[in-house]
N, C-alpha and C positions, 0 to 999 in steps of 0.2 A: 177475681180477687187474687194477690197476690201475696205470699208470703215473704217475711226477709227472715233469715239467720245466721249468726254469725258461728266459725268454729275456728278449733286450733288445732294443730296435729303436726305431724313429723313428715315430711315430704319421702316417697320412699318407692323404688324403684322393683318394676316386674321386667325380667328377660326369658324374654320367650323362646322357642327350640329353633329359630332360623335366626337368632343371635342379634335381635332386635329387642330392643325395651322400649316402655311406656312407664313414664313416673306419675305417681298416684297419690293422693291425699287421702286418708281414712276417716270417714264424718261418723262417729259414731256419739254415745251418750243422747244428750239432749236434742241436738239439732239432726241428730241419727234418726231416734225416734219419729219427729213431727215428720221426718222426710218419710217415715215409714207409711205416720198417720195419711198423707198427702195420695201414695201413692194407693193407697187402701181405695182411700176415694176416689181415686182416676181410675182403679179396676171398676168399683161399679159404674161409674159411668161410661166405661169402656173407654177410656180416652186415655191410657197410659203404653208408655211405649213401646218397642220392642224390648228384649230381655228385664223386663220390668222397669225398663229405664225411666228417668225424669230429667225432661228440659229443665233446665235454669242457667242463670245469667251470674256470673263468677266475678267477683272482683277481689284480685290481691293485690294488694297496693298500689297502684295508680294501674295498673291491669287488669282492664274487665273486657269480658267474652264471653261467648255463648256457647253452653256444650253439655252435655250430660252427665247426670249424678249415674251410678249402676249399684243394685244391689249387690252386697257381697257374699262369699258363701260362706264364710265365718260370722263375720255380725255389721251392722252400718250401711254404711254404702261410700262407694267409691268414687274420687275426683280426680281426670286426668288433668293434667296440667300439662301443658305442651313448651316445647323447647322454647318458643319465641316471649312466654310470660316466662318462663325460668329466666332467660339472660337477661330479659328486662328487667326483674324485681332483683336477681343477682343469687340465685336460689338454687341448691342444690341437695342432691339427696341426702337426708339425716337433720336438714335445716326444719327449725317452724314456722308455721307456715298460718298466717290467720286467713283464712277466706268467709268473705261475706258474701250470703247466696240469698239469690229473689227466685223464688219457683213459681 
């Protein structure tokens, strides 16, 4: 069984100490939660990923792919979004950003 949710957030960029970044959507509140509820239940089943990660399937606007949600260490959880869906939906950091997720 699979879940859909939809979220909004602010596109927003991490640079890391070898002067490379990774831009990231922040899933928190409502669709934050169930991803929590979600992953609660892939611990006891043991079927959840490395760093607590969760598969799911991303689509922002005519852009959908496959790649992992990650919890974060303030609150939510985390969505990369890669350079090839940025140029395609026209999306840059500070932009919002709605993505719909199937876990």
């Amino acid at each position: 069984m699979s879940e859909r949710l939809t979220h909004t957030g602010t596109l927003w960029r991490w640079t890391g100490g070898n002067g490379g970044s990774w831009h990231f959507l922040s899933i928190d509140g409502a669709a934050g939660e169930a991803l929590s509820g979600t992953a609660l239940m892939r611990r006891l089943e043991r079927t959840i990923g490395g760093f607590g990660s969760l598969k799911v399937r991303a689509t922002i606007g005519g852009s959908s792919f496959a790649t992992s949600v990650f919890p974060s260490k303030s609150a939510g959880w985390m969505l990369p979004v890669k350079a090839s869906v940025r140029k395609a939906e026209g999306l840059a950091e500070g932009d919002p950003v709605t993505v719909a997720l199937e876990v």
